[in-house]
C-alpha atoms as one frame of an Amber mdcrd trajectory, in Angstrom:
protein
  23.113   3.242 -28.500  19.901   4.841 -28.148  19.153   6.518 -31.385  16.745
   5.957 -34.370  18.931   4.247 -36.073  19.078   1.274 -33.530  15.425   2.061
 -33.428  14.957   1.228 -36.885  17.127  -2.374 -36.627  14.506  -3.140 -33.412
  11.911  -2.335 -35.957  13.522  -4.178 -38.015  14.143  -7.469 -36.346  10.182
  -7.302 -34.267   8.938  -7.612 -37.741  10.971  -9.848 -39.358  10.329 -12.423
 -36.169   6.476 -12.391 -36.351   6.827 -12.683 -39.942   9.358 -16.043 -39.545
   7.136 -17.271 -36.958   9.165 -16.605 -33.676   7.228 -14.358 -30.765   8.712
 -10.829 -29.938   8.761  -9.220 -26.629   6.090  -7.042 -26.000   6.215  -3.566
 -27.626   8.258  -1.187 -24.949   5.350   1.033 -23.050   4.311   4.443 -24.533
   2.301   5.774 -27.197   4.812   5.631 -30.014   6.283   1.968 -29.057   8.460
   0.472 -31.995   7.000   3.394 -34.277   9.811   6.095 -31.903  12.949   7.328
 -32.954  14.643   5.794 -29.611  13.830   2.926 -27.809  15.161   1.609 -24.966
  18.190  -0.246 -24.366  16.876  -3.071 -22.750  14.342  -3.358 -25.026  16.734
  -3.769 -27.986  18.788  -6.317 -26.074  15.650  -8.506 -24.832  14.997  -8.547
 -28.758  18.433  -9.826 -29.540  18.071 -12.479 -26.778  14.513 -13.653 -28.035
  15.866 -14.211 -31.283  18.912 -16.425 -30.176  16.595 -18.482 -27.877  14.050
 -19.049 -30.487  16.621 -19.476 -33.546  20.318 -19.295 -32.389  23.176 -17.306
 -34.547  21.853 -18.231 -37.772  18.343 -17.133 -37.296  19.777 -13.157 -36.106
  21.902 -13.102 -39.391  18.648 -13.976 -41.930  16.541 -11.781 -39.927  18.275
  -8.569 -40.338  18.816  -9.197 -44.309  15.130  -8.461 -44.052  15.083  -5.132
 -45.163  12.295  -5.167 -47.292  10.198  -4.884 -44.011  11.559  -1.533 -43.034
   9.875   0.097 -46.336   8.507   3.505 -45.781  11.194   4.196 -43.284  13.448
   7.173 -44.413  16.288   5.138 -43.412  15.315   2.419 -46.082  15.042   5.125
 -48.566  18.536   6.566 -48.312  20.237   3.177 -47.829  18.216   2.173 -51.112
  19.018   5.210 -53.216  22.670   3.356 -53.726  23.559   1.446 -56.986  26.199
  -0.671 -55.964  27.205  -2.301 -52.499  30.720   0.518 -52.360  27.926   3.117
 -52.293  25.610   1.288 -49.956  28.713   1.482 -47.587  29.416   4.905 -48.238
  25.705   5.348 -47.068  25.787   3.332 -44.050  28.814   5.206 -42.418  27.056
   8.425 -43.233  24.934   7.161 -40.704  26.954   6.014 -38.329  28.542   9.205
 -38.516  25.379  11.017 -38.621  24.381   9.158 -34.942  27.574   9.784 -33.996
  27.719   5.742 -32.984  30.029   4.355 -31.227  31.025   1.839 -33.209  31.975
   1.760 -37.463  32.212  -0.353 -40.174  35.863   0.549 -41.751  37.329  -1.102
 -45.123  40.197  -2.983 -44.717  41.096  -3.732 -48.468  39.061  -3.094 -51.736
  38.304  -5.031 -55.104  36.328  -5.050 -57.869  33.655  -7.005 -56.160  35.108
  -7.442 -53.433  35.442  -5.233 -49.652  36.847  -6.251 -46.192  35.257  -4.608
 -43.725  35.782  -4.473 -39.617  32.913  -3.493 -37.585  35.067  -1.769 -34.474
  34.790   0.842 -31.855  35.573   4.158 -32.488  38.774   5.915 -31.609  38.574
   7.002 -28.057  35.554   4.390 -27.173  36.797   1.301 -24.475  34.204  -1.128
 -25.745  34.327  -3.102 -28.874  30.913  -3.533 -30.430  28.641  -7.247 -29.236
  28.872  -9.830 -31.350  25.402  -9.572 -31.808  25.316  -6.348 -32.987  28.499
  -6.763 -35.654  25.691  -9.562 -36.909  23.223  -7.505 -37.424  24.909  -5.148
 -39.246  26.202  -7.668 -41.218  23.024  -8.729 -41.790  21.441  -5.463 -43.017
  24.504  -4.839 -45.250  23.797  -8.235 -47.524  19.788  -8.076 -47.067  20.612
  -4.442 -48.791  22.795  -5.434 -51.229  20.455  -7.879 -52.376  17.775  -5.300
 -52.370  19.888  -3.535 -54.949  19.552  -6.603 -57.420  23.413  -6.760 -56.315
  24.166 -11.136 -57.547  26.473 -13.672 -56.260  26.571 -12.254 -52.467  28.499
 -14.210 -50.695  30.703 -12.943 -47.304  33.651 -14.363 -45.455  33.077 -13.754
 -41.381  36.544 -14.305 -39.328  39.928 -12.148 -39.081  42.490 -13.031 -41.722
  45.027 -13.744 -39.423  42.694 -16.006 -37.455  43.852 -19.097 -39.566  41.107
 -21.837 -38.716  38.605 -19.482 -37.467  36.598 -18.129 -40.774  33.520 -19.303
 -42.443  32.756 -18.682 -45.728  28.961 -18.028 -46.216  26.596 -17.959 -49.913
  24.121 -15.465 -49.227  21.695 -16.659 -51.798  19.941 -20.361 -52.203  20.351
 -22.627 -51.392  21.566 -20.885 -48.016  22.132 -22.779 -44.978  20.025 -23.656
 -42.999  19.833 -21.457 -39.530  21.030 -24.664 -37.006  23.825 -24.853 -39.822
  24.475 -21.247 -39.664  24.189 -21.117 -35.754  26.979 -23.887 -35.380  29.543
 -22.542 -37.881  28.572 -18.869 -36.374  29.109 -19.775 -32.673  32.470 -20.714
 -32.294  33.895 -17.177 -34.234  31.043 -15.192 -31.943  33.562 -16.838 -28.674
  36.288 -15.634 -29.888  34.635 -11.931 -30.869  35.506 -12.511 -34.429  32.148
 -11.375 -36.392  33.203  -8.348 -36.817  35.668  -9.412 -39.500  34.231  -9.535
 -42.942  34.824  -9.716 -46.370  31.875  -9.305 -48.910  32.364 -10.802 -52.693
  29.713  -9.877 -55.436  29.509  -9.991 -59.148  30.574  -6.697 -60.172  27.574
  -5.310 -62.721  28.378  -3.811 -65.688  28.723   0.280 -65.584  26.479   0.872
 -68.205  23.462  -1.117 -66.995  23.298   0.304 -62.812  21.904  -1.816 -60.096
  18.380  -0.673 -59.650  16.889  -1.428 -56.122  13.832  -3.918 -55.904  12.184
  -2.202 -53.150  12.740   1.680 -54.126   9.407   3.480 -53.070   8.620   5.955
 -56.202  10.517   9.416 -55.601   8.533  12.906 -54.966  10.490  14.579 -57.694
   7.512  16.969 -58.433   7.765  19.387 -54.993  10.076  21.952 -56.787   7.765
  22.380 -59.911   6.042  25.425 -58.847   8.755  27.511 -57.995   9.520  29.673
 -60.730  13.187  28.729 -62.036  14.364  28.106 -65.629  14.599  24.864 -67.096
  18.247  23.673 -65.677  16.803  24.444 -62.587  14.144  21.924 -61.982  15.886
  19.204 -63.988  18.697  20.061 -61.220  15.883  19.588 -58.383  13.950  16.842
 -59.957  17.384  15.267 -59.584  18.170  15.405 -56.097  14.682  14.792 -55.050
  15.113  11.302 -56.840  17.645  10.480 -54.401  18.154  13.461 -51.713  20.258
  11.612 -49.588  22.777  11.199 -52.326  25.969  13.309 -52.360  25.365  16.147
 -54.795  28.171  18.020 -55.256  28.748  20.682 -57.941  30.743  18.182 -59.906
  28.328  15.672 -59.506  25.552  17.772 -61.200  27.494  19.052 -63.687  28.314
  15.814 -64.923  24.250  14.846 -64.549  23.710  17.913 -67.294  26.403  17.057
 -69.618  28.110  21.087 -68.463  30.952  22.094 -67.705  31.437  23.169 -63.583
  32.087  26.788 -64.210  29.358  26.583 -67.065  26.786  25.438 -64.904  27.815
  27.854 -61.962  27.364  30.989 -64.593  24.119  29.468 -65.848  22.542  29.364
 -62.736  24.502  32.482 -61.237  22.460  34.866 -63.920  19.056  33.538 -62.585
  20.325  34.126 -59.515  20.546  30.907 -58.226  23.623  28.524 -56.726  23.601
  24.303 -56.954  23.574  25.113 -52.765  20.693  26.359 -53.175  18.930  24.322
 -55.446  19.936  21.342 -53.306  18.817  22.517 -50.061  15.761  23.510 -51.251
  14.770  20.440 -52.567  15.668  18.775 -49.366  14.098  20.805 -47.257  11.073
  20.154 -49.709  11.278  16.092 -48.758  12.308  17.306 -45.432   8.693  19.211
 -44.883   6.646  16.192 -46.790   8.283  13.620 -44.005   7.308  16.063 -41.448
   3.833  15.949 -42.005   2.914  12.739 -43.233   4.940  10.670 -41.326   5.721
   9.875 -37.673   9.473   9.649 -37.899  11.554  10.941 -35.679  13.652  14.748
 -36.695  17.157  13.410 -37.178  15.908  10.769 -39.063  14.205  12.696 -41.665
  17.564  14.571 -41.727  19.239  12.103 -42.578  17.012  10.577 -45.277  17.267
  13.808 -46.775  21.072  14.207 -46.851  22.338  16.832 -44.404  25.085  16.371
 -42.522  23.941  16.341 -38.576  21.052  17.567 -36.533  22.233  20.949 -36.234
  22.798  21.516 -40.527  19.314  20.161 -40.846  17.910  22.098 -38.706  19.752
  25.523 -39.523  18.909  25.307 -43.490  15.939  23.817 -42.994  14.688  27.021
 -41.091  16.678  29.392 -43.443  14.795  27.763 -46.546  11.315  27.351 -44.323
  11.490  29.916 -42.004  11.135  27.751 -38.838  12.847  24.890 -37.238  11.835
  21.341 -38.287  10.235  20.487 -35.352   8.143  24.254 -34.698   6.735  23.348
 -38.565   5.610  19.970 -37.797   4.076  21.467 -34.379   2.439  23.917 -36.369
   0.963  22.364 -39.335   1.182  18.452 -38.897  -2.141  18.080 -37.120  -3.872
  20.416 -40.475  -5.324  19.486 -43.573  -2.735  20.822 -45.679   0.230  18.691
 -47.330   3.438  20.005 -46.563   3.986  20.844 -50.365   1.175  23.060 -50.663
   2.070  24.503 -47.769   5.727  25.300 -49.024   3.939  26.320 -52.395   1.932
  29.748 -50.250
Protein backbone atom coordinates (compact mmCIF):
# COMPACT_ATOMS: atom_id res chain seq x y z
CA UNK A 1 0.00 0.00 0.00
CA UNK A 2 1.32 3.09 -1.31
CA UNK A 3 -0.48 5.86 0.41
CA UNK A 4 0.34 8.52 3.11
CA UNK A 5 -0.73 6.67 5.56
CA UNK A 6 2.02 3.91 5.11
CA UNK A 7 4.04 6.98 4.44
CA UNK A 8 3.54 8.26 7.76
CA UNK A 9 4.42 4.59 9.64
CA UNK A 10 7.92 4.80 7.29
CA UNK A 11 8.19 8.17 8.85
CA UNK A 12 7.45 6.81 11.65
CA UNK A 13 9.73 3.88 12.12
CA UNK A 14 13.12 6.05 10.15
CA UNK A 15 12.81 8.19 13.16
CA UNK A 16 12.20 6.12 15.82
CA UNK A 17 15.48 3.90 14.59
CA UNK A 18 18.00 6.82 14.57
CA UNK A 19 16.55 7.85 17.73
CA UNK A 20 17.09 3.99 19.37
CA UNK A 21 20.37 3.91 17.82
CA UNK A 22 19.85 1.47 14.80
CA UNK A 23 20.89 2.95 11.06
CA UNK A 24 17.99 3.46 8.47
CA UNK A 25 18.24 2.97 4.83
CA UNK A 26 18.93 5.87 2.99
CA UNK A 27 16.05 8.33 2.41
CA UNK A 28 14.21 7.06 -1.06
CA UNK A 29 15.53 9.64 -3.99
CA UNK A 30 13.53 12.87 -4.70
CA UNK A 31 13.03 16.14 -3.31
CA UNK A 32 10.32 15.35 -0.79
CA UNK A 33 11.99 11.88 0.51
CA UNK A 34 10.31 10.65 3.87
CA UNK A 35 8.59 14.24 4.08
CA UNK A 36 5.91 12.70 0.71
CA UNK A 37 2.61 11.49 1.02
CA UNK A 38 3.72 8.06 -0.83
CA UNK A 39 6.76 6.37 -0.76
CA UNK A 40 7.78 3.52 -2.33
CA UNK A 41 7.12 0.05 -1.68
CA UNK A 42 10.40 -1.18 -1.50
CA UNK A 43 11.42 1.43 0.45
CA UNK A 44 8.90 0.64 3.23
CA UNK A 45 9.85 -3.03 3.14
CA UNK A 46 13.82 -2.42 3.21
CA UNK A 47 12.77 -0.39 6.46
CA UNK A 48 10.93 -3.29 7.96
CA UNK A 49 13.91 -5.59 7.13
CA UNK A 50 16.57 -3.11 8.69
CA UNK A 51 14.74 -3.11 11.75
CA UNK A 52 14.49 -7.00 12.18
CA UNK A 53 18.23 -7.35 11.33
CA UNK A 54 19.30 -4.74 13.71
CA UNK A 55 16.64 -5.63 16.59
CA UNK A 56 14.47 -8.71 15.67
CA UNK A 57 10.45 -8.85 16.47
CA UNK A 58 10.68 -7.09 19.60
CA UNK A 59 12.55 -4.11 18.46
CA UNK A 60 9.56 -3.46 15.31
CA UNK A 61 6.81 -3.67 18.09
CA UNK A 62 8.58 -0.74 20.56
CA UNK A 63 9.41 1.20 17.59
CA UNK A 64 6.07 1.85 16.21
CA UNK A 65 4.56 2.71 19.87
CA UNK A 66 6.69 5.71 19.11
CA UNK A 67 4.22 8.02 18.17
CA UNK A 68 5.30 10.90 19.85
CA UNK A 69 7.82 11.27 16.89
CA UNK A 70 5.18 11.72 14.26
CA UNK A 71 4.02 15.17 16.03
CA UNK A 72 3.04 17.82 13.62
CA UNK A 73 1.75 15.22 11.26
CA UNK A 74 -2.07 15.65 10.63
CA UNK A 75 -2.34 12.04 11.05
CA UNK A 76 -1.02 12.34 14.74
CA UNK A 77 -3.49 15.02 15.28
CA UNK A 78 -6.66 13.14 14.40
CA UNK A 79 -5.50 9.85 15.96
CA UNK A 80 -4.78 12.10 19.16
CA UNK A 81 -8.03 14.02 19.24
CA UNK A 82 -9.55 10.53 20.84
CA UNK A 83 -10.22 10.14 24.65
CA UNK A 84 -10.29 6.64 25.08
CA UNK A 85 -8.61 3.61 23.16
CA UNK A 86 -12.70 2.52 21.61
CA UNK A 87 -12.41 5.96 19.99
CA UNK A 88 -8.79 5.72 18.98
CA UNK A 89 -10.09 2.60 17.03
CA UNK A 90 -12.96 4.22 15.69
CA UNK A 91 -10.27 6.71 14.33
CA UNK A 92 -7.90 4.34 12.95
CA UNK A 93 -10.49 2.48 10.67
CA UNK A 94 -11.62 5.86 9.49
CA UNK A 95 -8.41 5.71 8.01
CA UNK A 96 -8.15 2.65 6.76
CA UNK A 97 -11.29 3.30 5.20
CA UNK A 98 -10.32 6.66 4.15
CA UNK A 99 -7.05 4.90 2.10
CA UNK A 100 -9.24 2.51 1.09
CA UNK A 101 -6.42 -0.21 2.51
CA UNK A 102 -6.44 -3.37 1.91
CA UNK A 103 -6.31 -4.68 5.00
CA UNK A 104 -8.55 -3.71 8.61
CA UNK A 105 -8.45 -3.95 12.04
CA UNK A 106 -12.10 -5.51 12.99
CA UNK A 107 -13.36 -6.13 16.77
CA UNK A 108 -13.97 -9.43 17.59
CA UNK A 109 -15.57 -8.99 21.15
CA UNK A 110 -15.86 -5.83 23.43
CA UNK A 111 -15.44 -4.98 27.27
CA UNK A 112 -15.16 -2.43 29.50
CA UNK A 113 -11.46 -2.22 29.07
CA UNK A 114 -11.12 -4.63 27.10
CA UNK A 115 -11.26 -5.18 22.75
CA UNK A 116 -10.23 -8.16 20.50
CA UNK A 117 -9.23 -7.09 17.48
CA UNK A 118 -8.07 -9.05 14.02
CA UNK A 119 -5.96 -7.23 11.67
CA UNK A 120 -7.29 -9.12 8.22
CA UNK A 121 -7.71 -8.54 4.58
CA UNK A 122 -10.56 -7.04 3.29
CA UNK A 123 -13.49 -8.79 1.70
CA UNK A 124 -12.66 -9.47 -1.86
CA UNK A 125 -8.63 -9.04 -1.25
CA UNK A 126 -6.50 -12.73 -1.72
CA UNK A 127 -3.72 -11.64 0.58
CA UNK A 128 -3.78 -11.55 4.28
CA UNK A 129 -1.80 -8.66 5.68
CA UNK A 130 2.52 -9.50 6.67
CA UNK A 131 3.16 -10.23 9.87
CA UNK A 132 5.17 -7.36 9.97
CA UNK A 133 2.76 -5.06 9.15
CA UNK A 134 -0.17 -6.55 11.72
CA UNK A 135 2.99 -5.52 14.21
CA UNK A 136 3.18 -2.37 13.39
CA UNK A 137 -0.14 -1.59 13.66
CA UNK A 138 -0.21 -3.12 16.75
CA UNK A 139 2.39 -1.14 17.69
CA UNK A 140 0.95 2.30 16.83
CA UNK A 141 -2.39 1.29 18.45
CA UNK A 142 -0.67 0.87 22.20
CA UNK A 143 2.13 3.72 21.58
CA UNK A 144 -1.37 5.79 21.01
CA UNK A 145 -3.17 4.63 23.67
CA UNK A 146 -0.50 5.47 25.90
CA UNK A 147 -0.30 8.84 24.35
CA UNK A 148 -3.83 9.30 25.59
CA UNK A 149 -2.65 8.86 29.33
CA UNK A 150 -4.74 5.49 28.66
CA UNK A 151 -2.99 3.04 32.15
CA UNK A 152 -2.47 -0.56 32.58
CA UNK A 153 -1.95 -1.38 28.65
CA UNK A 154 -1.35 -4.58 28.34
CA UNK A 155 -2.32 -6.87 24.91
CA UNK A 156 -2.71 -10.55 24.29
CA UNK A 157 -1.13 -11.43 20.54
CA UNK A 158 -2.34 -15.11 19.28
CA UNK A 159 -5.88 -16.51 18.01
CA UNK A 160 -8.09 -17.81 20.79
CA UNK A 161 -8.47 -20.99 19.38
CA UNK A 162 -4.72 -21.31 18.92
CA UNK A 163 -4.39 -23.00 22.44
CA UNK A 164 -0.48 -22.82 23.15
CA UNK A 165 0.22 -20.20 20.71
CA UNK A 166 -0.54 -16.66 22.62
CA UNK A 167 1.63 -14.37 24.53
CA UNK A 168 0.49 -12.15 26.88
CA UNK A 169 2.46 -8.81 26.77
CA UNK A 170 2.59 -5.54 29.71
CA UNK A 171 2.97 -2.64 27.66
CA UNK A 172 4.36 -0.48 30.36
CA UNK A 173 7.71 -1.05 32.69
CA UNK A 174 9.16 -2.92 33.29
CA UNK A 175 8.56 -4.21 29.57
CA UNK A 176 10.54 -6.89 28.13
CA UNK A 177 13.28 -6.62 26.89
CA UNK A 178 13.38 -6.67 22.78
CA UNK A 179 15.55 -10.31 22.52
CA UNK A 180 12.68 -11.34 25.07
CA UNK A 181 10.05 -9.91 22.96
CA UNK A 182 11.68 -11.20 19.63
CA UNK A 183 11.66 -14.91 20.97
CA UNK A 184 8.12 -15.05 22.40
CA UNK A 185 7.06 -12.94 19.06
CA UNK A 186 8.70 -15.31 16.52
CA UNK A 187 7.16 -18.45 16.86
CA UNK A 188 3.23 -16.78 16.55
CA UNK A 189 4.81 -14.52 13.44
CA UNK A 190 5.40 -18.59 11.74
CA UNK A 191 2.33 -19.44 12.18
CA UNK A 192 0.75 -15.81 10.87
CA UNK A 193 -0.85 -15.33 14.18
CA UNK A 194 -0.05 -11.46 15.04
CA UNK A 195 -2.82 -10.40 13.75
CA UNK A 196 -4.87 -11.72 16.67
CA UNK A 197 -5.15 -9.35 19.53
CA UNK A 198 -6.77 -8.50 22.50
CA UNK A 199 -6.01 -5.09 24.26
CA UNK A 200 -6.87 -4.75 28.25
CA UNK A 201 -6.72 -1.19 29.91
CA UNK A 202 -7.95 0.39 33.05
CA UNK A 203 -11.12 1.82 32.10
CA UNK A 204 -10.95 5.81 33.33
CA UNK A 205 -13.58 7.23 34.98
CA UNK A 206 -16.33 9.17 32.63
CA UNK A 207 -16.19 12.20 34.39
CA UNK A 208 -12.44 12.84 34.37
CA UNK A 209 -11.59 12.05 30.11
CA UNK A 210 -8.27 10.82 28.98
CA UNK A 211 -6.42 13.86 27.83
CA UNK A 212 -3.57 13.12 25.27
CA UNK A 213 0.14 13.92 26.36
CA UNK A 214 1.25 14.96 23.05
CA UNK A 215 -1.93 17.07 21.72
CA UNK A 216 -0.38 20.07 19.71
CA UNK A 217 -2.61 23.26 20.90
CA UNK A 218 -5.83 23.52 18.55
CA UNK A 219 -6.42 26.63 16.00
CA UNK A 220 -9.85 27.21 17.41
CA UNK A 221 -9.61 31.00 16.57
CA UNK A 222 -9.96 30.75 12.38
CA UNK A 223 -13.82 31.18 12.53
CA UNK A 224 -13.73 34.37 14.79
CA UNK A 225 -14.05 36.87 12.14
CA UNK A 226 -16.87 35.68 10.38
CA UNK A 227 -19.80 37.40 11.48
CA UNK A 228 -22.20 34.71 13.23
CA UNK A 229 -24.00 34.95 16.60
CA UNK A 230 -22.70 33.60 19.64
CA UNK A 231 -23.88 29.70 19.26
CA UNK A 232 -22.18 29.94 16.21
CA UNK A 233 -18.57 30.27 17.01
CA UNK A 234 -18.83 28.31 20.26
CA UNK A 235 -20.20 25.60 17.60
CA UNK A 236 -16.90 26.26 15.40
CA UNK A 237 -14.48 26.81 18.16
CA UNK A 238 -15.68 23.28 18.86
CA UNK A 239 -14.95 21.38 15.92
CA UNK A 240 -11.79 23.18 15.26
CA UNK A 241 -10.60 21.68 18.70
CA UNK A 242 -10.86 18.39 17.24
CA UNK A 243 -12.02 18.56 13.37
CA UNK A 244 -11.47 15.15 12.72
CA UNK A 245 -13.98 14.18 15.32
CA UNK A 246 -17.48 13.00 14.29
CA UNK A 247 -19.78 15.98 14.71
CA UNK A 248 -23.03 15.13 14.16
CA UNK A 249 -26.13 17.24 14.92
CA UNK A 250 -26.68 15.20 18.03
CA UNK A 251 -23.32 15.44 19.00
CA UNK A 252 -23.41 19.30 19.12
CA UNK A 253 -26.49 19.58 20.55
CA UNK A 254 -25.50 17.70 23.41
CA UNK A 255 -22.00 20.01 23.48
CA UNK A 256 -24.61 23.18 24.03
CA UNK A 257 -26.80 21.67 26.54
CA UNK A 258 -30.03 22.16 23.40
CA UNK A 259 -32.29 20.32 22.32
CA UNK A 260 -31.69 18.89 18.32
CA UNK A 261 -34.64 20.65 16.85
CA UNK A 262 -33.77 23.69 19.23
CA UNK A 263 -30.47 24.08 17.97
CA UNK A 264 -31.54 23.46 14.23
CA UNK A 265 -34.21 26.57 14.65
CA UNK A 266 -31.55 28.62 16.41
CA UNK A 267 -29.21 28.47 13.82
CA UNK A 268 -31.90 28.14 10.92
CA UNK A 269 -33.05 32.02 11.74
CA UNK A 270 -29.39 33.25 11.23
CA UNK A 271 -29.43 31.41 8.41
CA UNK A 272 -27.07 28.97 9.14
CA UNK A 273 -27.08 24.80 9.35
CA UNK A 274 -24.52 22.60 11.89
CA UNK A 275 -23.38 21.38 7.96
CA UNK A 276 -22.37 24.34 7.49
CA UNK A 277 -20.78 25.44 10.44
CA UNK A 278 -18.77 22.21 10.37
CA UNK A 279 -17.49 22.37 6.98
CA UNK A 280 -16.50 25.63 7.29
CA UNK A 281 -14.42 25.21 10.05
CA UNK A 282 -12.75 22.35 8.36
CA UNK A 283 -12.14 23.77 5.42
CA UNK A 284 -10.63 26.62 7.70
CA UNK A 285 -7.86 23.86 9.18
CA UNK A 286 -8.03 22.43 5.79
CA UNK A 287 -6.56 25.91 4.13
CA UNK A 288 -4.02 26.53 7.31
CA UNK A 289 -2.44 22.80 6.50
CA UNK A 290 -2.32 23.82 2.98
CA UNK A 291 -0.11 26.54 3.37
CA UNK A 292 2.04 25.95 6.14
CA UNK A 293 2.70 22.56 5.79
CA UNK A 294 4.09 20.09 3.23
CA UNK A 295 1.60 17.30 3.69
CA UNK A 296 0.24 15.58 1.21
CA UNK A 297 -3.95 16.54 0.02
CA UNK A 298 -5.68 13.42 1.30
CA UNK A 299 -3.91 13.65 4.29
CA UNK A 300 -4.97 17.01 5.30
CA UNK A 301 -8.44 15.59 4.44
CA UNK A 302 -8.37 13.35 6.59
CA UNK A 303 -6.95 15.24 9.59
CA UNK A 304 -9.72 17.42 9.04
CA UNK A 305 -12.58 14.87 9.03
CA UNK A 306 -14.13 14.40 5.59
CA UNK A 307 -14.97 11.37 4.39
CA UNK A 308 -12.65 10.61 1.09
CA UNK A 309 -10.67 12.58 -1.40
CA UNK A 310 -13.47 13.44 -3.49
CA UNK A 311 -15.87 15.06 -0.22
CA UNK A 312 -12.78 17.01 0.67
CA UNK A 313 -12.21 18.24 -2.24
CA UNK A 314 -15.92 19.09 -3.40
CA UNK A 315 -16.75 21.18 -0.02
CA UNK A 316 -13.61 22.35 0.28
CA UNK A 317 -14.03 24.26 -3.13
CA UNK A 318 -17.77 25.04 -2.43
CA UNK A 319 -16.68 26.78 0.98
CA UNK A 320 -13.20 28.21 -0.77
CA UNK A 321 -14.02 28.55 -4.11
CA UNK A 322 -11.20 26.36 -5.55
CA UNK A 323 -9.96 22.89 -5.22
CA UNK A 324 -7.46 22.12 -2.41
CA UNK A 325 -4.70 21.64 -4.43
CA UNK A 326 -5.39 24.98 -7.15
CA UNK A 327 -5.36 27.07 -3.50
CA UNK A 328 -2.19 25.74 -2.29
CA UNK A 329 -0.76 26.31 -6.02
CA UNK A 330 -1.96 29.65 -5.80
CA UNK A 331 -1.14 31.08 -2.53
CA UNK A 332 1.33 28.60 -0.71
CA UNK A 333 4.50 30.12 -2.11
CA UNK A 334 2.92 34.02 -0.69
CA UNK A 335 3.28 35.83 2.34
CA UNK A 336 -0.13 35.50 3.44
CA UNK A 337 -1.44 32.82 6.12
CA UNK A 338 -4.14 30.88 4.87
CA UNK A 339 -6.51 32.46 7.58
CA UNK A 340 -6.11 35.86 6.48
CA UNK A 341 -6.49 34.83 3.31
CA UNK A 342 -9.96 33.08 4.05
CA UNK A 343 -10.69 36.31 6.21
CA UNK A 344 -10.64 38.80 2.44
Amino acid sequence: MQDFASAAMVRLLVRAMAAHGLVPPPPPPGADGLAASHVPLAYKRSVVEAVLHQGGLGTLLQLAQRVDLLAGDPVHRALLGATHPPELLARWQRLERYVHSRHQVSVTASAPGTLALRHHARPGVPEEPHPTESLAVLGVLVGASQALGVRGVRVEIGAPEAAGHRVNLRMEAPVATPAELHAQLAPLAARRLLGHWTLHWEPHDSNAPTTSTQQPKPATHLCDALPWPPLAHQLARHVLHDPAAQHTVDALARHTGLARRSLQRALTDSGLSCRHIVTEARARVAAQWLLESPHGLAEIGFACGFSDQPHFTREFARHVGLTPARYRQAFAVGGMRGSDLLSI
